[in-house]
N, C-alpha and C positions, 0 to 999 in steps of 0.2 A: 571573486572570492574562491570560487574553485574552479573552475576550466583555467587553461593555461593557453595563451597563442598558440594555436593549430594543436593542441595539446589538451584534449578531454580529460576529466578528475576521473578513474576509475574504481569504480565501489565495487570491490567484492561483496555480492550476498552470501552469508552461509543456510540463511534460511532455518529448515529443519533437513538440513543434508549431515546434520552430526548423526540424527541416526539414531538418538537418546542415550549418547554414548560421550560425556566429555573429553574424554581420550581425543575423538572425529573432531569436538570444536577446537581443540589446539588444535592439531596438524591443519586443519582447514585456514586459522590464522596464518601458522608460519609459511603451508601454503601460497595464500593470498602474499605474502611478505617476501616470498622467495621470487614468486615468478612478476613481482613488479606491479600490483594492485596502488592503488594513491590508499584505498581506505579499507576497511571488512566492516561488514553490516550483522549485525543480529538483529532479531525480533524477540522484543519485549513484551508477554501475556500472560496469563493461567488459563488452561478451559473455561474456568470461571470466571473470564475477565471478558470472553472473547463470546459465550453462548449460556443454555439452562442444560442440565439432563432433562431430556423431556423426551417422551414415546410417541409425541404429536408426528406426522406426516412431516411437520415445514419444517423439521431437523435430523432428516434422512436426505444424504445424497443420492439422487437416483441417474445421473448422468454424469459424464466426462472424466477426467482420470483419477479422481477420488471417490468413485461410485461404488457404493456399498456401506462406506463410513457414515455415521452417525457425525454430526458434527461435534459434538463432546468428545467421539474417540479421533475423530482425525485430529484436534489441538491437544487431544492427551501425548498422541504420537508424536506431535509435531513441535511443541513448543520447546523451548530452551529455559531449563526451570532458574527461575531470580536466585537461584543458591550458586549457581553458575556465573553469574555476571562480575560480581567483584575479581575473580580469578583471572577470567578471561579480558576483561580490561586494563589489569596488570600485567599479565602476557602482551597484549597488543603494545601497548604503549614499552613495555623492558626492550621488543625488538626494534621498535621505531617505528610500526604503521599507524594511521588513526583509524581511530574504533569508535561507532556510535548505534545506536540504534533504532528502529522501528518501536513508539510505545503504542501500546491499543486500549490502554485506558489512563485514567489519573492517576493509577497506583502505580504506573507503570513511568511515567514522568518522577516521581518520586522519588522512586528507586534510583532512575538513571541521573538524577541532579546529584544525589548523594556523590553517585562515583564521576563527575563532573563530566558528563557523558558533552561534547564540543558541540554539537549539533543536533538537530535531529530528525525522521522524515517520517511524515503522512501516508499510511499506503494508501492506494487507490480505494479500498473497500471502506475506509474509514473518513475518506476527502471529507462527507461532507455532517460527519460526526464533529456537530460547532464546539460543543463544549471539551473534547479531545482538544482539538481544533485553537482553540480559547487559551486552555491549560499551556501546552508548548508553545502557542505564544507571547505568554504572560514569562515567558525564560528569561523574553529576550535575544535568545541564542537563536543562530540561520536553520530557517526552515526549508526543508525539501518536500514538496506537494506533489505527490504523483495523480495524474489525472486519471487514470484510466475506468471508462464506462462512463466518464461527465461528460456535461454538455457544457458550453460556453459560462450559460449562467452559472451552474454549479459552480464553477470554479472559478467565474467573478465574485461569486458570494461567501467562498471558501478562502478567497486568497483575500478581498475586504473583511474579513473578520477576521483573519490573522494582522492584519496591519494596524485595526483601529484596535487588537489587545496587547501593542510594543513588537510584533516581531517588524527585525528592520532588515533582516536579507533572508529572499523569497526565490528560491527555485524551483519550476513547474517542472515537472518529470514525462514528457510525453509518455505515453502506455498505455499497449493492447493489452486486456485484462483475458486472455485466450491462452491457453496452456498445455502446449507448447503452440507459441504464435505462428501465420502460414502468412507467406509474402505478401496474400491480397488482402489481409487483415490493416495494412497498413496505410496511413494517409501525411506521409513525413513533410508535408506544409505546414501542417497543425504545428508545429515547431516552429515555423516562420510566423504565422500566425499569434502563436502565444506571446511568441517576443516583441513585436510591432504593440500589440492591444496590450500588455501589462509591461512591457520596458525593463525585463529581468532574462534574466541566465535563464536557460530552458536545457532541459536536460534529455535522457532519453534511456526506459527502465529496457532492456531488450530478456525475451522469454523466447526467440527462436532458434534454430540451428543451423542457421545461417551466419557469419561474420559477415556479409557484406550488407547486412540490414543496418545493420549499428555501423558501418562506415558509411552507410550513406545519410545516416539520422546527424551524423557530424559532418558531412559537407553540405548538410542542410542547414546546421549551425547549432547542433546539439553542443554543449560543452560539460555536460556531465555525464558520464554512461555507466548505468547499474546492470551486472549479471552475473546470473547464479553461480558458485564453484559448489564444487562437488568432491570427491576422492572417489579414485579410482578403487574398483572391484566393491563398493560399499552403494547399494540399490535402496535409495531413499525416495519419500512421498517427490521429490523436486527432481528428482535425477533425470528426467527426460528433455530438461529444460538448462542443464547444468553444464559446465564444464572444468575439467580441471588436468592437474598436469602441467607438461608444456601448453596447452593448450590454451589456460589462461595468457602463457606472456606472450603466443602467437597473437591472441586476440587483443591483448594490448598494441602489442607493434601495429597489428591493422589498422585500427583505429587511430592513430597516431599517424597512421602514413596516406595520408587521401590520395595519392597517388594508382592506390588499389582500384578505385573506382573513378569514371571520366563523368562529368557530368551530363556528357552526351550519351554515356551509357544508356542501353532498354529498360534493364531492369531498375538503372537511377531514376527514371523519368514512369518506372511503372509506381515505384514507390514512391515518388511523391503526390500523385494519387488527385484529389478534388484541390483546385486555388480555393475552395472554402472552408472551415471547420469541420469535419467530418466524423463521427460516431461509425467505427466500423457493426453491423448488426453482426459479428459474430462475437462481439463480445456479449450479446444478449443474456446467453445463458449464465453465464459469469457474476449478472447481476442480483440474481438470490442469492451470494454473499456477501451483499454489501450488508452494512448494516443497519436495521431499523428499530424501529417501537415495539416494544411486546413487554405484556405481564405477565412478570416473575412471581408473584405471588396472589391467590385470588382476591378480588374484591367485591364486597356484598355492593348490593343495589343500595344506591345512593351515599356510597363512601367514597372518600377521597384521594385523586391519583396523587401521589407521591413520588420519593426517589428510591423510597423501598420495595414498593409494590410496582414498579413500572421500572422499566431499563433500557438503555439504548446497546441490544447485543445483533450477531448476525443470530439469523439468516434475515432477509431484506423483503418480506413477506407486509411489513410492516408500512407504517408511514415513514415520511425520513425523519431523520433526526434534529435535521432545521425546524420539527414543531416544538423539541421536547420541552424547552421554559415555556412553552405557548399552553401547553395540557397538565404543567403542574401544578396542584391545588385546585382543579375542578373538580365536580361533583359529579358523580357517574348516574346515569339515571336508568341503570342494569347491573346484575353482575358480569362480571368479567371473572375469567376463568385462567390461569397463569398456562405459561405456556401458548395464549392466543395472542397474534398480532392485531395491534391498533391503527384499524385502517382509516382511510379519510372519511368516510362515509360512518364510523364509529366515533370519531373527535368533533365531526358538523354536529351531531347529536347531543355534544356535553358543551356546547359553543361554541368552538374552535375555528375559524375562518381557513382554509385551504386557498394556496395561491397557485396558477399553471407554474410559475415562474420558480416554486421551492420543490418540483418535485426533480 
C-alpha cells in the first residue's frame, strides 16, 4: 500500500514546527511538496484533548528537552488548532501531496473523517489508548501504529484490536520514543522481527540526526519512513530533531539509494543491534508521556467511575488505558481527588483484576 520496490513512502511530519503561525504550516506543506515528500503529516488535538490544567507534580516536565513546561502549556504551544485543518488539507491535496493525520482523541477522528482525511496514524504515546485505538479502526481506512516504548505484547494487543474493530491494512512504525534519538538507542531487527510475527509493512518513525539511520532501518526492510521538517531560521518545540531545506530531498535520495550504506558496514551491523525484540532503556524516560487513567473530576467516597469523572489523558503516571471499559461503572470505595492517577493497586480495590501481560 505504501512502500514502493526499494522505494520507501516518505511522510513529512510538520509536527508543531509551524511555530502557532499558519503562514509556517503552508510553507512547511509546499515545503514537503517541493523537495519530494510521498505525504505531510499533522497532529490532530486541543490541550484539552491531550491532558487537565492541574498544579499536581505529574503535570510538570522536569527533564529532557521540554523541561520546564507544564504539559497544558507545552500542547497550548504546540498543537495545530482544528480551525486550521480544513485549509491546510485543501492546500495539500490543490498541490498534489497527500495529507493526513495524527488523531489523539475521538473528537479528533471526527473532524478528520469530515475532511476525508485517507489514512491515519497512532502515535507511539497513544499505541495503547484501545478505545482511540477502536475508533480509527472502526474507519476502516489504513492504519499506521508507531510502536515506540512497547513491548511485544503491547503491540500484539494493539494491532489485534485494531483488526477485530475492521481495520484491514496495518503498518507498524518502528520508533525510539528519545528526542533527539542517539545511534545506540536503536535495535533495527525489531523491523525484521515485527514483519515475520504480524506479516505487514513495517515502517520506520526516525528522530535522529543522522540519514544513515533511516537508510539502514530500509535495508533492514523498513518501507515507510516518517521525519520531522522544519523551516529554516524558525526554532520550534521539534526543531532539534528536524530537517528542512534541501535537506529534506537529500534525505529522500538517501534513502532511496541503499547503495549509501553496505550491509557489511560497522555501524549497519551496530544498528541492527539484539536478533531479539528489544526495548531500548533510554526511552524510559519518555514513558511518563504516554498515556494513562486519571480523575478529571473529584469523586466522593462510594460514587461512581464514569467517562466524565475519569479520562484516558497523558501523563502516564496512571494505569494503562487497556483497563478503561474494565473500571467503568465501579463503585469507589474512597474519594478520589481529580487530578490523581488510577494506579493498579487503587482499581484491585474497586475489583478490578490487573494482568502482567496489559501493563
Amino acid at each position: 500500500m505504501f512502500g514502493k520496490k526499494n522505494k520507501p513512502f516518505f511522510i513529512a511530519e510538520i509536527s508543531s514546527n509551524h511555530n502557532g503561525k499558519i503562514e509556517n504550516a503552508i510553507n512547511l506543506i509546499k515545503q514537503a511538496k517541493l523537495y519530494g515528500a510521498d505525504a505531510v503529516k499533522l497532529q490532530t488535538y486541543k490541550p484539552s484533548t491531550m491532558t487537565i490544567k492541574s498544579k499536581k507534580k505529574f503535570f510538570k516536565i522536569k527533564k529532557g528537552l521540554w523541561k520546564g513546561y507544564s504539559l497544558w502549556s507545552l500542547y497550548k504551544k504546540a498543537h495545530t488548532p482544528y480551525e486550521w485543518h480544513g485549509k491546510l488539507f485543501k492546500l495539500a491535496n490543490k498541490i498534489g501531496i497527500k495529507i493526513f493525520s495524527t488523531p489523539f482523541d475521538e473528537s479528533a477522528v471526527d473532524l478528520l473523517e469530515k475532511l476525508n482525511c485517507p489514512f491515519y496514524k497512532i502515535a507511539s504515546f497513544e499505541m495503547t489508548d484501545i478505545p482511540l485505538i477502536k475508533k480509527v479502526a472502526q474507519t476502516k481506512k489504513p492504519m499506521i501504529i508507531s510502536t515506540g516504548m512497547a513491548n511485544l505484547e503491547e503491540i500484539e494487543y494493539s494491532y489485534n484490536k485494531a483488526k477485530e474493530n475492521g481495520a484491514k491494512k496495518i503498518v507498524l512504525l518502528y520508533c525510539v520514543s528519545n528526542y533527539p534519538s542517539k545511534i545506540n538507542d536503536f535495535n533495527l531487527n525489531n523491523i525484521k522481527i515485527l514483519k515475520k510475527k504480524f506479516n505487514c509493512e513495517v515502517g520506520f518513525s526516525d528522530h535522529s540526526i543522522d540519514n544513515k539511520i533511516a537508510i539502514s532501518a530500509v535495508s533492514a526492510g523498513a518501507t515507510v519512513v516518517e521525519k520531522h521538517i522544519g523551516l529554516k531560521n524558525v526554532k520550534a518545540l521539534d526543531s532539534d530533531f528536524s530537517i528542512s531545506g534541501k535537506n529534506i530531498s537529500d534525505f529522500k535520495n538517501d534513502i532511496n539509494n541503499l547503495q549509501k550504506i553496505s550491509k557489511q558496514d560497522l555501524l549497519y551491523k551496530k544498528l541492527l543491534g539484539k536478533v531479539k525484540f528489544f526495548r531500548n532503556k533510554s526511552e524510559d524516560k519518555s514513558k511518563i508521556f504516554r498515556r494513562s487513567i486519571f480523575i478529571v473530576k473529584n469523586i466522593k467516597k462510594g460514587g461512581i467511575i464514569n467517562e466524565q469523572n475519569t479520562r484516558i489523558i497523558r501523563p502516564g503516571f496512571g494505569i494503562s488505558p487497556i483497563y478503561y471499559e474494565d473500571i467503568i461503572g465501579k463503585k469507589t470505595k474512597f474519594k478520589l481527588e481529580k487530578g490523581e492517577p488510577l494506579t493498579k493497586s487503587l482499581i484491585r480495590k474497586i475489583g478490578v483484576k490487573t494482568y502482567e501481560k496489559k501493563h
